[in-house]
Residue frames as qw, qx, qy, qz and C-alpha x, y, z in Angstrom:
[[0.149, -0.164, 0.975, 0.008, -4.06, 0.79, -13.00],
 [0.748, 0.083, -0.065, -0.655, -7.04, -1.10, -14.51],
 [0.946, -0.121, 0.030, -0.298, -7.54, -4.78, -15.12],
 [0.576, 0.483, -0.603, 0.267, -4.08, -5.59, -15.57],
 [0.317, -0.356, 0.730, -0.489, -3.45, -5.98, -11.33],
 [0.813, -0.231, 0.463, -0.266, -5.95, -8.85, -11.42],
 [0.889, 0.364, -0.277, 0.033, -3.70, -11.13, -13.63],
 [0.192, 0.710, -0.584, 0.343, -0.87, -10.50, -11.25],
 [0.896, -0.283, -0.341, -0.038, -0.26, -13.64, -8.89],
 [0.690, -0.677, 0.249, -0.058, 0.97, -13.94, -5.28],
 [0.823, -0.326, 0.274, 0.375, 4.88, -13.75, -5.18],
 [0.601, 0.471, 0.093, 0.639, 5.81, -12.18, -8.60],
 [0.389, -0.383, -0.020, 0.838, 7.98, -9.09, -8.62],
 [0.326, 0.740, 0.396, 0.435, 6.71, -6.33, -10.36],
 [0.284, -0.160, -0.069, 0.943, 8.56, -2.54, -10.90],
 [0.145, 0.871, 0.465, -0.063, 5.53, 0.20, -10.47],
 [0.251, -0.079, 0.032, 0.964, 5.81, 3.43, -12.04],
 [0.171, -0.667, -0.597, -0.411, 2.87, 5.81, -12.28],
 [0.304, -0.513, 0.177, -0.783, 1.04, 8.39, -9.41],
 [0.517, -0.431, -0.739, 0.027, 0.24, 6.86, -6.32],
 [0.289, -0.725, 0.052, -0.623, -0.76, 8.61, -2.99],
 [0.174, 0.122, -0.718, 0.663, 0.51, 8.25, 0.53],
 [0.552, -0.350, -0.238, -0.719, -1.70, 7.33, 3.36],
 [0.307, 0.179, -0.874, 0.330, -1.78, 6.56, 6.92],
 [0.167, -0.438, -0.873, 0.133, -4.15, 6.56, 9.61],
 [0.069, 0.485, 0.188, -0.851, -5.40, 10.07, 9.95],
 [0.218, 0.289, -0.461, -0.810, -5.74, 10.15, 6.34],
 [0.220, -0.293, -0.904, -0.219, -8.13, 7.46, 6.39],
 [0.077, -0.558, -0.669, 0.484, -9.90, 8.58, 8.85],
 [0.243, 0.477, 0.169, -0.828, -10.24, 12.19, 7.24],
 [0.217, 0.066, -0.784, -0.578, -10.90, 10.73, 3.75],
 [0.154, -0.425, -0.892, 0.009, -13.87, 8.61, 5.35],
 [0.127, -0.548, -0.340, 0.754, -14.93, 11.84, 6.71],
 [0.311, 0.667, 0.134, -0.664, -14.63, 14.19, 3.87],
 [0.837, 0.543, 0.062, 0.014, -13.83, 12.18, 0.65],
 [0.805, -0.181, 0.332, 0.458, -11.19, 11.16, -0.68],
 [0.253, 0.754, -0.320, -0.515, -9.05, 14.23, -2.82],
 [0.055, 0.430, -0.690, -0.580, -7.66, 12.31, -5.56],
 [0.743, 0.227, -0.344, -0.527, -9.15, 10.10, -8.15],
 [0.610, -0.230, 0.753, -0.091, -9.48, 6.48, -6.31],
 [0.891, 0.407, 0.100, -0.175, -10.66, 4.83, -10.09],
 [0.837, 0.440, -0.183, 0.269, -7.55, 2.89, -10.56],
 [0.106, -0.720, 0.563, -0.392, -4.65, 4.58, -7.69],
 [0.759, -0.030, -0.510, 0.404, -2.50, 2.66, -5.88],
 [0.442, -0.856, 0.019, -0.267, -2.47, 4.05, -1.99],
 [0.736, 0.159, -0.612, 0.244, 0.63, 3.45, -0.57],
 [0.640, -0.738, -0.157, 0.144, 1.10, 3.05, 3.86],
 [0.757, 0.048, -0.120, 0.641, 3.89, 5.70, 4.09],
 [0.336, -0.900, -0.199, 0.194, 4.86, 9.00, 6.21],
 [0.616, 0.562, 0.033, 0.551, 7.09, 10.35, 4.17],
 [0.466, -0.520, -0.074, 0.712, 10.22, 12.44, 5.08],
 [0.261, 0.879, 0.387, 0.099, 9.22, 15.73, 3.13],
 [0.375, -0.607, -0.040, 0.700, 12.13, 18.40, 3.05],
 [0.119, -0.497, 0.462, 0.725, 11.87, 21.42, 0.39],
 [0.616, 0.455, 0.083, -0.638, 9.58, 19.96, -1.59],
 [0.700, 0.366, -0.569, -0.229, 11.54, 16.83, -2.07],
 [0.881, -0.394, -0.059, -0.257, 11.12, 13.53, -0.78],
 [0.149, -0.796, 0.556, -0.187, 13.60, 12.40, 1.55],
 [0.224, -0.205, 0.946, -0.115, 12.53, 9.13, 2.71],
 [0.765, 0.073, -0.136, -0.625, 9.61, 6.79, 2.10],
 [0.089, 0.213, -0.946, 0.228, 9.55, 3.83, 3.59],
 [0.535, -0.442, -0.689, -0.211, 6.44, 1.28, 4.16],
 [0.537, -0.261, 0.261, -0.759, 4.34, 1.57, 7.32],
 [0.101, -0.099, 0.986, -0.087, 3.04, -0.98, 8.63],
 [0.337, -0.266, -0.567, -0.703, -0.18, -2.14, 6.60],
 [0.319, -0.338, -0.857, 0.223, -1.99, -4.29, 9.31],
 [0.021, -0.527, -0.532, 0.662, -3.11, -0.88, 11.22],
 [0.546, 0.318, -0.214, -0.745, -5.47, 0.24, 8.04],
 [0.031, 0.143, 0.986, 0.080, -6.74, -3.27, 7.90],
 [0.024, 0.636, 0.677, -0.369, -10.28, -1.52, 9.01],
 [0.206, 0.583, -0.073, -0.783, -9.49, 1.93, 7.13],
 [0.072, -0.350, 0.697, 0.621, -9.07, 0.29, 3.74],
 [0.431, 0.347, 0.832, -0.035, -12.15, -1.18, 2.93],
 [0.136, 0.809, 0.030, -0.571, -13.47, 2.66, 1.50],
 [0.171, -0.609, 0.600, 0.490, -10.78, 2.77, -0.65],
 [0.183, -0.013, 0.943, 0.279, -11.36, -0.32, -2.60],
 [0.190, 0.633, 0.746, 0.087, -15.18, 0.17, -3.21],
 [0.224, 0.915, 0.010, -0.336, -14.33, 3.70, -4.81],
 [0.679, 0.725, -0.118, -0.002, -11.94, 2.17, -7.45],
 [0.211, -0.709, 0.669, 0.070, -8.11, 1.53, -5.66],
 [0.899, 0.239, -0.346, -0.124, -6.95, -1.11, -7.39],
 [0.768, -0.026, -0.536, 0.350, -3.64, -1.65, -4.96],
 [0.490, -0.856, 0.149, -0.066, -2.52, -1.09, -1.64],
 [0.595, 0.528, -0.428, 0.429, 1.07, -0.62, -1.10],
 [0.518, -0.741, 0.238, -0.354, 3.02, -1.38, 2.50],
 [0.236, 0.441, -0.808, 0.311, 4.96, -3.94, 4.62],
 [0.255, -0.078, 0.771, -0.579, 3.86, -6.67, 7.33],
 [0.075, -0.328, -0.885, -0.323, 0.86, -7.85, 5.17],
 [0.435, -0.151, 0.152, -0.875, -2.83, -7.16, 5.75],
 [0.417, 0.001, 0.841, -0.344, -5.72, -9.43, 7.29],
 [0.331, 0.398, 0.818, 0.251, -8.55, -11.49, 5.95],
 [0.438, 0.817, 0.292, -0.236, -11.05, -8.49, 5.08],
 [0.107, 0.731, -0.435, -0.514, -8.41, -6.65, 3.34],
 [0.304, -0.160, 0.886, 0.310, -7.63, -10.30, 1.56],
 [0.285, 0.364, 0.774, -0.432, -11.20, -10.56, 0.92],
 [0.116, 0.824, 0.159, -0.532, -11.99, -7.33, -0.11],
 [0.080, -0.457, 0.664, 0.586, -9.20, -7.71, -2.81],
 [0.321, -0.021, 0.869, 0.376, -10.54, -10.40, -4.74],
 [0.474, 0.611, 0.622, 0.123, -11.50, -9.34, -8.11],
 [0.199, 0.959, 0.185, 0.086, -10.36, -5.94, -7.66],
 [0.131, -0.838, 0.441, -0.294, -7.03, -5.12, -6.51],
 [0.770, 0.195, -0.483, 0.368, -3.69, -6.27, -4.71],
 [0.500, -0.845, 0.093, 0.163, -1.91, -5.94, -2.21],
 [0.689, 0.578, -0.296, 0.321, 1.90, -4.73, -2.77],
 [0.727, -0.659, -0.084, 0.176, 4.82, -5.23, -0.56],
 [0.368, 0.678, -0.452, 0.447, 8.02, -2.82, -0.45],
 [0.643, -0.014, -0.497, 0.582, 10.67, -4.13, 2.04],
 [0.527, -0.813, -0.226, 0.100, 11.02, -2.06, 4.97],
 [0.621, -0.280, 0.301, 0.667, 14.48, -0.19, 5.36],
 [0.519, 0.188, 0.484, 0.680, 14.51, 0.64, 2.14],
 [0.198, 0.874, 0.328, -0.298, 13.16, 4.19, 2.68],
 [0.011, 0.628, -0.482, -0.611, 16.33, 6.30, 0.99],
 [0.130, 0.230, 0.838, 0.477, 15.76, 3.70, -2.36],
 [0.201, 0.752, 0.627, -0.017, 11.77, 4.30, -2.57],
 [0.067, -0.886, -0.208, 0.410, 12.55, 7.95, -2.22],
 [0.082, -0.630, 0.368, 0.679, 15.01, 7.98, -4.99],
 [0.178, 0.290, 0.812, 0.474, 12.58, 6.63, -7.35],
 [0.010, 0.763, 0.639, 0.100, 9.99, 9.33, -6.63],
 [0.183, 0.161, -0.056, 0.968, 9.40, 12.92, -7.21],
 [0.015, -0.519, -0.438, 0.734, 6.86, 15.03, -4.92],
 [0.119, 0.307, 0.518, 0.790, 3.89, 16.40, -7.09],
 [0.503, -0.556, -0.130, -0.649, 1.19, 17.59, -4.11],
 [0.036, 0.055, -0.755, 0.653, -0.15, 17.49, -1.01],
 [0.448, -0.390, -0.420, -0.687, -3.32, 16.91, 0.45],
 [0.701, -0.700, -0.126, -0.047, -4.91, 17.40, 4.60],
 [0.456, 0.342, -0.450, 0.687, -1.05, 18.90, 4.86],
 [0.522, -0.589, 0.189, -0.588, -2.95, 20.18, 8.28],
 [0.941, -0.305, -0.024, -0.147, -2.66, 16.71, 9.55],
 [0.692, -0.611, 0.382, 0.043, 1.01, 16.84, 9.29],
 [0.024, -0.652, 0.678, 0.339, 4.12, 15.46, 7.81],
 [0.019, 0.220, -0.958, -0.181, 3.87, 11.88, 7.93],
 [0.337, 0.438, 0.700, -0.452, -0.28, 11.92, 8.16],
 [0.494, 0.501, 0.020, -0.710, -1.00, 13.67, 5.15],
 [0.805, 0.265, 0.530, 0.027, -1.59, 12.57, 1.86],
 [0.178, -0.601, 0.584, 0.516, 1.13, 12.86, -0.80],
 [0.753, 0.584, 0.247, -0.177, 0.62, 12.93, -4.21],
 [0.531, -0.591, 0.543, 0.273, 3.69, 10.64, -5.78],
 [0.627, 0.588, -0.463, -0.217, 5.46, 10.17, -9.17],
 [0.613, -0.395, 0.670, 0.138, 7.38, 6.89, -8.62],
 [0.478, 0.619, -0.562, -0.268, 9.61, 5.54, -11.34],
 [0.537, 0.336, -0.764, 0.123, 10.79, 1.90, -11.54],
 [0.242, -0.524, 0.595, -0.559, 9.51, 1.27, -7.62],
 [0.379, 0.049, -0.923, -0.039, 10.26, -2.84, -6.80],
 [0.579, -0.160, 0.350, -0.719, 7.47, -4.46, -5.32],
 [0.144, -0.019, -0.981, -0.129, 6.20, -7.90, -4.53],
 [0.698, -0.307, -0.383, -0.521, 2.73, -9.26, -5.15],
 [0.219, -0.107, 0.779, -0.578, 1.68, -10.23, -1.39],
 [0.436, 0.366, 0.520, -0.637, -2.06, -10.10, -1.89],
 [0.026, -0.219, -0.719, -0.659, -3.84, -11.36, -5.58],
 [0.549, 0.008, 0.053, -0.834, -6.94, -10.59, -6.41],
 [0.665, 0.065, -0.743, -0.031, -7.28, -14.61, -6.06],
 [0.764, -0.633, 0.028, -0.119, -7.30, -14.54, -2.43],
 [0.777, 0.202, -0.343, 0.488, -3.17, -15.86, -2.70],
 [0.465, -0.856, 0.110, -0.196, -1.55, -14.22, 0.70],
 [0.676, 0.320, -0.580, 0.321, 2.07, -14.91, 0.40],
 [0.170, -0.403, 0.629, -0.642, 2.12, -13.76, 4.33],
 [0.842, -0.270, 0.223, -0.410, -0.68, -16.01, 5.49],
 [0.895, 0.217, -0.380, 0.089, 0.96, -18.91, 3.49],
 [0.324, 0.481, -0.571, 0.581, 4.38, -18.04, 5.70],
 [0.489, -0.308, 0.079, -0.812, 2.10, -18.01, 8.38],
 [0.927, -0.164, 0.048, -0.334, 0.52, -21.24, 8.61],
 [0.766, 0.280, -0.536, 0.218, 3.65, -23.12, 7.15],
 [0.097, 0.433, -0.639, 0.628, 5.33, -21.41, 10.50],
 [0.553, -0.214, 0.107, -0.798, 2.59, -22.81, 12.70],
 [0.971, -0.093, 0.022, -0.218, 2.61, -26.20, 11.89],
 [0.661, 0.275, -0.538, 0.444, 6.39, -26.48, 12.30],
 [0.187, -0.436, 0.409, -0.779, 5.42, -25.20, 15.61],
 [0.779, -0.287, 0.317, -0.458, 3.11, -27.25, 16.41],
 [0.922, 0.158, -0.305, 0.179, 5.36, -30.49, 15.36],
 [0.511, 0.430, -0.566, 0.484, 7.63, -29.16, 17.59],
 [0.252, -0.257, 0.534, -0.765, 5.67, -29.02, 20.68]]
């Protein structure tokens, strides 16, 4: 991915295809540790613990981003242009984006879909486990909404506040 991601604007729909890499908390953690294996200049990371069987992917389904709110900062100031996940992410991560990168949101559920748009090309810290390592992923055609511009736009906060102040008119 290169400068194209920062033209993309909070809410559109956009169908990724390309390598991206799997990543949950361990894998931050060992990445901060011993470096990150894959080329971060332009990857898309995505929060997901894949179901691995045979050397093909079973499931893939989002994670919830929010708990790599702290891991993710790395990532971005070595070249990730998007994070990929569910449940949004907080202000640094919002922050942290602008100028460089997105956030992307894949529905939840929808692991058996993600997984039949991708094919299984590596591994990496397989020591840490199935749904901990890091998984190097072909994905074809895989739907995603722009949560996060590189604008600061935050379709979740927006949902957020709107919900808040119909809350507080109602109390």
């Amino acid at each position: 991915m290169g400068d194209e991601v920062l033209s993309l604007r909070a809410g559109e729909r956009v169908s990724l295809s390309g390598m991206i890499y799997t990543a949950r908390d361990e894998a931050h953690l060992r990445m901060m540790e011993e470096g990150i294996p894959f080329d971060p200049e332009g990857a898309a990371v995505y929060h997901c613990g894949p179901v691995v069987k045979n050397n093909r992917i079973i499931a893939a389904g989002p994670t919830t981003s929010a708990r790599m709110n702290e891991l993710s900062g790395f990532l971005l100031d070595a070249g990730v242009r998007a994070l990929i996940g569910k449940g949004g992410m907080g202000d640094t991560v919002r922050e942290a984006l602008r100028g460089r990168g997105v956030y992307l949101a894949f529905t939840g559920g929808c692991a058996a879909l993600a997984a039949s748009r991708m094919t299984l090309k590596g591994v990496f810290f397989e020591d840490l486990g199935m749904p901990e390592a890091v998984w190097a992923i072909e994905c074809r055609d895989l739907p995603l909404t722009v949560a996060i511009d590189a604008e600061g736009n935050d379709l979740f906060f927006d949902v957020h506040r709107r919900a808040e102040k119909r809350f507080d008119k109602m109390f």
